[in-house]
N, C-alpha and C positions, 0 to 999 in steps of 0.2 A: 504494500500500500504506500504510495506518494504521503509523506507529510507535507503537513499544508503548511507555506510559509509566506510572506512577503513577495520572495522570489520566484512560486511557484502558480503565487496566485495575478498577480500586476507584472512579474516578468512577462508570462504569455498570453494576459492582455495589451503590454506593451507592443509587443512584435505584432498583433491582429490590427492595435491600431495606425501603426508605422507603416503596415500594410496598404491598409487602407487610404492613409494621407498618399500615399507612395504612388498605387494607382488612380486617384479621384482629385488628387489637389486640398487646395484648402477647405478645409472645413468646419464647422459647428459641431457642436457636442451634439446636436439635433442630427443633424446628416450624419454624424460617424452613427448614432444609436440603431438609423435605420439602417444604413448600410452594411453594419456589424452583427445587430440584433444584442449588442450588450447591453446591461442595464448603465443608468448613467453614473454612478458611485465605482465599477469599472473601471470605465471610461477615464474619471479623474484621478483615481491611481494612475490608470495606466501612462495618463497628459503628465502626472506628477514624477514615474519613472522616465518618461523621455526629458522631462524639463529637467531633473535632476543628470542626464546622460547629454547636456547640451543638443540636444538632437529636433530640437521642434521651435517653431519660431511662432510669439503671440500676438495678435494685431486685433482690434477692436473694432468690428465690423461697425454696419448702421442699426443691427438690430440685436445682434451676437458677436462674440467674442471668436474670434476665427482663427486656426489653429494650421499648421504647414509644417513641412521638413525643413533644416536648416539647407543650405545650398551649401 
């Protein structure tokens, strides 16, 4: 049995979300949910392990907070 850790759990929502920036571009917490089908507390782990891996860049749309890979 997998014990369940930090890294087991927001590690490989990290890499589904990096994914997804990777093929779709920027996005909202709202468009990754659909597109992923994660829930959104997920989700911000997962924004909280890339931001902590320098790997995602944050820009503050007109209605959302919009989210991208670093280049």
């Amino acid at each position: 049995m997998t014990e369940l850790t930090a890294e087991t759990i927001f590690g490989v929502k990290a890499g589904i979300v990096w994914e997804t920036l990777n093929e779709n571009g920027p996005s909202s917490v709202a468009d990754i949910a659909k597109t992923t089908g994660l829930k959104r507390e997920m989700i911000y782990g997962a924004l909280g392990w890339l931001g902590r891996e320098n790997k995602i860049s944050i820009e503050k749309g007109e209605r959302a907070i919009v989210y991208s890979l670093k280049q």
